[in-house]
N, CA, C and O atoms as a MOPAC input file, in Angstrom:
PM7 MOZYME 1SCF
protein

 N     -6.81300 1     8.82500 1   -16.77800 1
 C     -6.39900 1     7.55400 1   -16.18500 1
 C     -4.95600 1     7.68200 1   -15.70300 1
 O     -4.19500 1     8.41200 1   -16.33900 1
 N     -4.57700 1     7.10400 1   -14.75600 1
 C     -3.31800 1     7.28700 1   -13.93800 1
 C     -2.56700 1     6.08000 1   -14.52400 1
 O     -2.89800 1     4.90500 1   -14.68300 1
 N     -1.29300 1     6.86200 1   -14.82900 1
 C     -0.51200 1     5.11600 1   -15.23500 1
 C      0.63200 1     4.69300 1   -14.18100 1
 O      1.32200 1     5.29600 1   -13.35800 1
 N      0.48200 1     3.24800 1   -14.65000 1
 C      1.13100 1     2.54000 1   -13.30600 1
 C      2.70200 1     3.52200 1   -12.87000 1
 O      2.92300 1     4.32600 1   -11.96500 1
 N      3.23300 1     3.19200 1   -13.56000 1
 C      4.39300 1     4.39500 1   -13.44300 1
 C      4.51900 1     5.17200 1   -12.28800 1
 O      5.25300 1     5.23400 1   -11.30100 1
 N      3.19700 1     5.95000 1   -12.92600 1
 C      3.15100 1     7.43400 1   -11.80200 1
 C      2.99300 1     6.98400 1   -11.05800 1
 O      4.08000 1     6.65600 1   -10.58200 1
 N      1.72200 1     6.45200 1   -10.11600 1
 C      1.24800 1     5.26000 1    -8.90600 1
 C      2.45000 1     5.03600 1    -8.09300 1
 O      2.96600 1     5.55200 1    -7.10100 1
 N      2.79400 1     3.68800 1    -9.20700 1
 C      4.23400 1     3.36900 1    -8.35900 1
 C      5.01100 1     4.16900 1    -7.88400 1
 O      5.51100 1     3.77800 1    -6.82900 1
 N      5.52800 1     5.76200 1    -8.44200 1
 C      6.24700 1     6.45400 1    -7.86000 1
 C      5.54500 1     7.18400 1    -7.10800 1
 O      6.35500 1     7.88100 1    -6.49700 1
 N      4.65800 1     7.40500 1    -6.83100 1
 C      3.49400 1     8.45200 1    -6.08200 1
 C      3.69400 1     7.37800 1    -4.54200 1
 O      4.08400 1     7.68400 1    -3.41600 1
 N      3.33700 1     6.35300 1    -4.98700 1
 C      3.31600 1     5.25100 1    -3.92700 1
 C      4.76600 1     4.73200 1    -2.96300 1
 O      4.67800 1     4.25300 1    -1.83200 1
 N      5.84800 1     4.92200 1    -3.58800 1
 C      7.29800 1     4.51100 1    -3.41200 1
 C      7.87000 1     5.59700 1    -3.09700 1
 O      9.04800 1     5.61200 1    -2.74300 1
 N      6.88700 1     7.03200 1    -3.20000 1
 C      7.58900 1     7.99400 1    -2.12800 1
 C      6.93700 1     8.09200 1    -0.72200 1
 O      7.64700 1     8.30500 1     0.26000 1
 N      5.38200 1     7.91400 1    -0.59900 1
 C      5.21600 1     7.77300 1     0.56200 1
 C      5.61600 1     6.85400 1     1.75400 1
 O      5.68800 1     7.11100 1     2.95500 1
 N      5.86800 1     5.64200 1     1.02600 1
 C      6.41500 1     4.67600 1     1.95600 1
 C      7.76600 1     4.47400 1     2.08500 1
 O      8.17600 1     3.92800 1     1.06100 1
 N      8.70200 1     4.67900 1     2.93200 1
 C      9.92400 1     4.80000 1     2.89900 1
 C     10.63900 1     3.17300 1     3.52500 1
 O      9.87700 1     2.58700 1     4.29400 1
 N     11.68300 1     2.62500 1     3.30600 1
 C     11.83100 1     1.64000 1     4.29600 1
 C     10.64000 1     0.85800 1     4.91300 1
 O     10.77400 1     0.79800 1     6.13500 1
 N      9.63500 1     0.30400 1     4.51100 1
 C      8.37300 1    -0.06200 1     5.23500 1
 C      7.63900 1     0.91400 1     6.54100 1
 O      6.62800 1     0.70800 1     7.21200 1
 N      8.45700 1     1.83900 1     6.54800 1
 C      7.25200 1     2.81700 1     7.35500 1
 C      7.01700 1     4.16700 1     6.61200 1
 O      7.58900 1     4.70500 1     5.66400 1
 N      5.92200 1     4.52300 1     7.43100 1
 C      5.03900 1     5.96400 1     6.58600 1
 C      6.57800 1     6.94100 1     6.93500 1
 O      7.18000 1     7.16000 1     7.98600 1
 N      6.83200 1     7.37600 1     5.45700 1
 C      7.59500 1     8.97200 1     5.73200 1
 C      6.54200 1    10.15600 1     6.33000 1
 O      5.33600 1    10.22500 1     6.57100 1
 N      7.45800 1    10.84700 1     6.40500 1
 C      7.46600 1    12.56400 1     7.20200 1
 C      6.49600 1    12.99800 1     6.32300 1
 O      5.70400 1    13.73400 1     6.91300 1
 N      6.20600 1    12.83400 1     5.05800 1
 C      5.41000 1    13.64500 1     3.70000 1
 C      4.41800 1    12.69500 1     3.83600 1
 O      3.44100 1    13.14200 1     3.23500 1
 N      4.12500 1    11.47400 1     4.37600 1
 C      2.49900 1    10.75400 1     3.98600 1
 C      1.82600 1    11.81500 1     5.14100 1
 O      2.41700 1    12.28200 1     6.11500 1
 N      0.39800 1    12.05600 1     4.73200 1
 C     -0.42500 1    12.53800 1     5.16500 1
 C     -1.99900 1    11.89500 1     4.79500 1
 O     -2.09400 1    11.21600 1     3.77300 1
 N     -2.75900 1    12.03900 1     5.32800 1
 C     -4.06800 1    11.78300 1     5.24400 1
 C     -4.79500 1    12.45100 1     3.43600 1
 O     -5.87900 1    12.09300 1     2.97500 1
 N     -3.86400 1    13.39200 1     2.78300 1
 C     -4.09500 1    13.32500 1     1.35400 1
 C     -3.56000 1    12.77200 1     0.75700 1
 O     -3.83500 1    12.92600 1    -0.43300 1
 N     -2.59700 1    11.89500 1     1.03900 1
 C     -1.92100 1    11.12600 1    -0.07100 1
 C     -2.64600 1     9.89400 1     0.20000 1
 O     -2.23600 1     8.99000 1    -0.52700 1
 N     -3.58400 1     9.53600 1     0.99400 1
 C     -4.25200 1     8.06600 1     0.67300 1
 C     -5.15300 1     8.22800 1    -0.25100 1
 O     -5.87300 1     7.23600 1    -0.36800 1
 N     -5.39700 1     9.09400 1    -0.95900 1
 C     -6.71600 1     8.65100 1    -2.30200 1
 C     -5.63000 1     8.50500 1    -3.61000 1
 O     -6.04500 1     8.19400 1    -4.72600 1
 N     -4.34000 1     8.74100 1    -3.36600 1
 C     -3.28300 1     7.98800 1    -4.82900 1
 C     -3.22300 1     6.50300 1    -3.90900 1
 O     -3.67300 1     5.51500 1    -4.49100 1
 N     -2.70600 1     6.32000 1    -2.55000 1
 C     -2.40400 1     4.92200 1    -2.75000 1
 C     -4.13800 1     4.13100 1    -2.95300 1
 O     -4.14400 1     2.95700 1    -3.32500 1
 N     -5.28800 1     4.72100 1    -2.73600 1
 C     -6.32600 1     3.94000 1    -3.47600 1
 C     -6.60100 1     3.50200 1    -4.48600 1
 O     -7.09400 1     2.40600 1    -4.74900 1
 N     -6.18700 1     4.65200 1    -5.39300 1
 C     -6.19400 1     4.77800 1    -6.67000 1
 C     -5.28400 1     3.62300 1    -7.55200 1
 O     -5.53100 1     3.15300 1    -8.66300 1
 N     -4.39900 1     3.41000 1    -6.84000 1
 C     -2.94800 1     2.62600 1    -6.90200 1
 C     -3.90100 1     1.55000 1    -7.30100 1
 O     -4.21500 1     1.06300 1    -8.38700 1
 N     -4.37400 1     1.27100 1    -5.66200 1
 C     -5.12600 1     0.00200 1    -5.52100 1
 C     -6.37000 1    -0.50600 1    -6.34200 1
 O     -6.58900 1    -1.66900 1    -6.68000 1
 N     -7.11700 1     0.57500 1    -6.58600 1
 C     -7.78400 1    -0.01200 1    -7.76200 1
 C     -7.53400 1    -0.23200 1    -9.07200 1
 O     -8.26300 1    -0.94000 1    -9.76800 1
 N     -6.19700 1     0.52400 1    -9.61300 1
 C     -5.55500 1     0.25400 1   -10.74400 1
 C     -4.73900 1    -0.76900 1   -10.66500 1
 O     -3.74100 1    -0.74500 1   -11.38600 1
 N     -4.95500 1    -1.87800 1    -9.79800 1
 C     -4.12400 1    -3.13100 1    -9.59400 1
 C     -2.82500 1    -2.94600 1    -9.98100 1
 O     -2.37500 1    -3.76500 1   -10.78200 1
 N     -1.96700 1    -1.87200 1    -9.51700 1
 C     -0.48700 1    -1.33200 1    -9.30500 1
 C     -0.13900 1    -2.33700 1    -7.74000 1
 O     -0.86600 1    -2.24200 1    -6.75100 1
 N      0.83900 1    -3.07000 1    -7.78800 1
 C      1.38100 1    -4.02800 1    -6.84200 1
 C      1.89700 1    -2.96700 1    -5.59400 1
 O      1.51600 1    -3.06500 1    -4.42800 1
 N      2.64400 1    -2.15600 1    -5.99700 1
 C      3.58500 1    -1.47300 1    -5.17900 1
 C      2.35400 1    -0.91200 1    -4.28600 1
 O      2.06000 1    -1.39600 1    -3.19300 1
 N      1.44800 1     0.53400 1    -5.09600 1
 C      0.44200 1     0.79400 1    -4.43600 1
 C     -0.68100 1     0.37100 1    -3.22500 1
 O     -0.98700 1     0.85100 1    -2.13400 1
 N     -1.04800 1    -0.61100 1    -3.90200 1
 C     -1.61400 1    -2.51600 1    -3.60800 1
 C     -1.01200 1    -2.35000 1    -2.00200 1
 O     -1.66800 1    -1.73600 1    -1.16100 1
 N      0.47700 1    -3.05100 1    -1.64700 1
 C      1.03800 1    -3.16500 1    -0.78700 1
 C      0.81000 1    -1.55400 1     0.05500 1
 O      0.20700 1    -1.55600 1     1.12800 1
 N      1.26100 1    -0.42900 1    -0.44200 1
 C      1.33100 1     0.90300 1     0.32600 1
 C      0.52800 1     1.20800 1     1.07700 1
 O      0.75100 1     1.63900 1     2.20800 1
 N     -0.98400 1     0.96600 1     0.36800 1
 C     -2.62000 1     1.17800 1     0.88700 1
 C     -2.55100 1    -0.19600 1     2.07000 1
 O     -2.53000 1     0.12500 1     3.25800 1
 N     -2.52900 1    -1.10900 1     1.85300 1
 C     -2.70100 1    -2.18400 1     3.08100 1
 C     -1.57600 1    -1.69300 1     3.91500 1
 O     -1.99600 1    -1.97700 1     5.03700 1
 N     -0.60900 1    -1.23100 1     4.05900 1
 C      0.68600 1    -1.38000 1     4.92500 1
 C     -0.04400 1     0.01400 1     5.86400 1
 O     -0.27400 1    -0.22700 1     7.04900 1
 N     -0.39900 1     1.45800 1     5.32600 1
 C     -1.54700 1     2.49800 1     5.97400 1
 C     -2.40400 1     1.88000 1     6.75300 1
 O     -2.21000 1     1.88000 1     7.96800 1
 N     -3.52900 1     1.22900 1     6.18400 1
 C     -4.09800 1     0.48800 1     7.20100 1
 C     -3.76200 1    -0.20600 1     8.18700 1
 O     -4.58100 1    -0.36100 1     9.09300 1
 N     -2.54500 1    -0.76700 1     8.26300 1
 C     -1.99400 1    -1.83900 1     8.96600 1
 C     -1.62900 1    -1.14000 1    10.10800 1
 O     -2.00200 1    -1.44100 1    11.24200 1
 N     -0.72600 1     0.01800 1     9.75400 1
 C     -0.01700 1     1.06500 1    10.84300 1
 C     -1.47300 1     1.40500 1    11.89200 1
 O     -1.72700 1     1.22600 1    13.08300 1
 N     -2.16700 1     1.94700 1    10.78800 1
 C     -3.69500 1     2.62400 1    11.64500 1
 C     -3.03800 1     4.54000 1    11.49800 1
 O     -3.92900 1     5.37900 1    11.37000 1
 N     -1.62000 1     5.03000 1    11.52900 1
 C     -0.98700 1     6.01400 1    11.56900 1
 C     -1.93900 1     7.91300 1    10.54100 1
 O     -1.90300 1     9.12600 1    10.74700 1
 N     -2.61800 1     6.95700 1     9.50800 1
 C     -2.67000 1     8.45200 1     8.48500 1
 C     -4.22800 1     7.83000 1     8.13700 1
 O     -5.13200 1     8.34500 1     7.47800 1
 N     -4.17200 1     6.43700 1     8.89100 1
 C     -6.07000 1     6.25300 1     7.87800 1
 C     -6.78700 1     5.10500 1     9.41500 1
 O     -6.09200 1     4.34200 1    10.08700 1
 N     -8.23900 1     5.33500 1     9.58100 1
 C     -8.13900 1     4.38600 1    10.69800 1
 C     -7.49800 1     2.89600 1    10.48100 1
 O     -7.40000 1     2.53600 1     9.30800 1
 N     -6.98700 1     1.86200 1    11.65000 1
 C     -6.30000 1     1.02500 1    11.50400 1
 C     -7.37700 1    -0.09100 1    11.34700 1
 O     -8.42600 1    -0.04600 1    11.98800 1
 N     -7.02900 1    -1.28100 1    10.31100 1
 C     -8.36100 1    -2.00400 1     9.73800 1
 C     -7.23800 1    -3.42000 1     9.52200 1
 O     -6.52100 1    -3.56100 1     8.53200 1
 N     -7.29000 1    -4.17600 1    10.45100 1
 C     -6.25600 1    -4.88300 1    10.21400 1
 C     -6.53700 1    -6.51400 1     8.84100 1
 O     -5.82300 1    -7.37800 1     8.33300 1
 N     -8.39000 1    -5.99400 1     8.78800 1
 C     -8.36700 1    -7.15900 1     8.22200 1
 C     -8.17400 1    -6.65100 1     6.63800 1
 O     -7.81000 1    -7.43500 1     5.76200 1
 N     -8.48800 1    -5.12600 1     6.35900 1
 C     -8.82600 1    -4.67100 1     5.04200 1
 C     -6.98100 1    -4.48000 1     5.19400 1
 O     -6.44600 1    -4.92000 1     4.17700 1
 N     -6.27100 1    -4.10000 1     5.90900 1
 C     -4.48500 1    -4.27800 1     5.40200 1
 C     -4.55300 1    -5.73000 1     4.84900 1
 O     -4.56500 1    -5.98600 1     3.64500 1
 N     -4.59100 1    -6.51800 1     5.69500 1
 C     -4.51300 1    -7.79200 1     5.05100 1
 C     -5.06400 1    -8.41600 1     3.69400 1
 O     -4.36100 1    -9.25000 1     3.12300 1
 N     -5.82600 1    -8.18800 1     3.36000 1
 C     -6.43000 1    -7.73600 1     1.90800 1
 C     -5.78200 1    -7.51500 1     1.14300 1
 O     -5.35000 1    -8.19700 1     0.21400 1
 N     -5.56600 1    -6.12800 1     1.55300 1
 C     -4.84900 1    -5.43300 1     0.31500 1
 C     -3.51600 1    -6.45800 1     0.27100 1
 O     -3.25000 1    -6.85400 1    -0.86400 1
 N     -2.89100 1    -6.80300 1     1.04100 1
 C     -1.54700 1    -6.86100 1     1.30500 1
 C     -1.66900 1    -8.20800 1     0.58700 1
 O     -0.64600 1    -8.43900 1    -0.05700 1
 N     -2.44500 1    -9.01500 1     0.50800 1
 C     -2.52900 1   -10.26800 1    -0.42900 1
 C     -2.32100 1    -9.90900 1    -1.53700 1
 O     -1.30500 1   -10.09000 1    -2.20800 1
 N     -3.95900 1    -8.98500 1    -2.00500 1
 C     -4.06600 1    -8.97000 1    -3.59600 1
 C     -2.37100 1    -8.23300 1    -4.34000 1
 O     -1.77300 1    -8.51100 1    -5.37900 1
 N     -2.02300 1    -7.09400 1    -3.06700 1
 C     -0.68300 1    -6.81300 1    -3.75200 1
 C      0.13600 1    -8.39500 1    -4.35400 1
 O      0.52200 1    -8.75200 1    -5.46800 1
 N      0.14200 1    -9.02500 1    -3.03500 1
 C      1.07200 1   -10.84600 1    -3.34800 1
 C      0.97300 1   -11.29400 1    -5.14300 1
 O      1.69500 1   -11.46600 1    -6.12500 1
 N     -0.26600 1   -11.31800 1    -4.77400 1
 C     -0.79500 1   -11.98300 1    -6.01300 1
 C     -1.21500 1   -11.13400 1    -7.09700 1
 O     -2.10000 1   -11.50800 1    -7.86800 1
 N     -0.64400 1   -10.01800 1    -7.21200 1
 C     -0.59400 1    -9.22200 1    -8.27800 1
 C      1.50500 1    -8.80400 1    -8.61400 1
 O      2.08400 1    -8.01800 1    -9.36400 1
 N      1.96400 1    -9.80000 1    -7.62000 1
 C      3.38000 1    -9.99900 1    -8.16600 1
 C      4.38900 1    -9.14900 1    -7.09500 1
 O      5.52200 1    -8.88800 1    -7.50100 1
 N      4.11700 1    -8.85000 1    -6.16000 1
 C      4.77700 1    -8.31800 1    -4.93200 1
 C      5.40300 1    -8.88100 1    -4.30700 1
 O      4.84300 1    -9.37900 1    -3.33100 1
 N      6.61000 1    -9.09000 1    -4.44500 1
 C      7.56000 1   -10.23200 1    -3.46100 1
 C      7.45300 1    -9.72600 1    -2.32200 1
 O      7.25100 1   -10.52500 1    -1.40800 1
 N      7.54800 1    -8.26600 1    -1.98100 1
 C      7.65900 1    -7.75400 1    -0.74700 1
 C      6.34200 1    -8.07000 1     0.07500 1
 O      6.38100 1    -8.38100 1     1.26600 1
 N      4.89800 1    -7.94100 1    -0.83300 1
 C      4.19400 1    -8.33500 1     0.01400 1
 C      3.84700 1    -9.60300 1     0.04600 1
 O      2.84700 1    -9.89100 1     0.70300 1
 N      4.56200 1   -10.62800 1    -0.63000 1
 C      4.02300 1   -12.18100 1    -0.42100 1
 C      4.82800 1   -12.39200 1     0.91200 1
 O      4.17300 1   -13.08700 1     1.68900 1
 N      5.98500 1   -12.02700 1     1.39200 1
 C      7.04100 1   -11.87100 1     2.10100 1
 C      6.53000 1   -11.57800 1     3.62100 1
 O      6.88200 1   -12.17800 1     4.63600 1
 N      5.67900 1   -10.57900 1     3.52100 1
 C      4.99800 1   -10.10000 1     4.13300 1
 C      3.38500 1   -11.11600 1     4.90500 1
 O      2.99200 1   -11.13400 1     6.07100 1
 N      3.00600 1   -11.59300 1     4.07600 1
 C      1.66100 1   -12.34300 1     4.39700 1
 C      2.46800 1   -13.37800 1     5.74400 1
 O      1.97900 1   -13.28200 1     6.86900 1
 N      3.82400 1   -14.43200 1     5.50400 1
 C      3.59100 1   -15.13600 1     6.18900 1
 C      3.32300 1   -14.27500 1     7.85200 1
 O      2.57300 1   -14.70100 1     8.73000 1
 N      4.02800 1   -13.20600 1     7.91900 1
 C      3.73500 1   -12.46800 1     9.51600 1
 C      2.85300 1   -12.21500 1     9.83500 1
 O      2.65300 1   -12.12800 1    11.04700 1
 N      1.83700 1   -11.95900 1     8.90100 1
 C      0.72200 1   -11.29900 1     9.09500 1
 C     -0.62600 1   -12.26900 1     9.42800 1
 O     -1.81900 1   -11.99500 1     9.55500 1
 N      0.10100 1   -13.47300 1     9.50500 1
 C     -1.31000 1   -14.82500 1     9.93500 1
 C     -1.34200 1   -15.43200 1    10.43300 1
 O     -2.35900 1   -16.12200 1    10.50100 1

């Protein structure tokens, strides 16, 4: 089992400043999934913000939005912050 910890930092290196760094690649989206099903906030947000770009995973604007809630409401200021733009 992955603990939030790791996630969060697994997750808080791929995303830099709100955009994908130089190091996200198309293998680092099965940790920010993982993130996401371990209801890790940071992760949560990382995986919807991928989708959102469309950049490393196809672009799914309604499954970003998703994620980008449940991050909200799993305690994400950044992504409650985030929802009002996104609607």
């Amino acid at each position: 089992m992955w603990s939030r910890s790791f996630l969060a930092r697994i997750s808080d290196s791929l995303l830099v400043n709100g955009k994908l760094g130089d190091e996200m690649k198309k293998d680092g989206i099965p940790f920010l999934e993982k993130a996401a099903e371990a209801n890790d906030p940071y992760g949560t947000l990382n995986f919807g913000l991928a989708y959102l770009s469309g950049t490393v995973i196809a672009l799914d604007r309604e499954k970003g939005k998703a994620l980008v809630k449940k991050a909200a409401d799993l305690g994400s200021d950044d992504a409650a912050s985030m929802l009002e733009s996104l609607a």
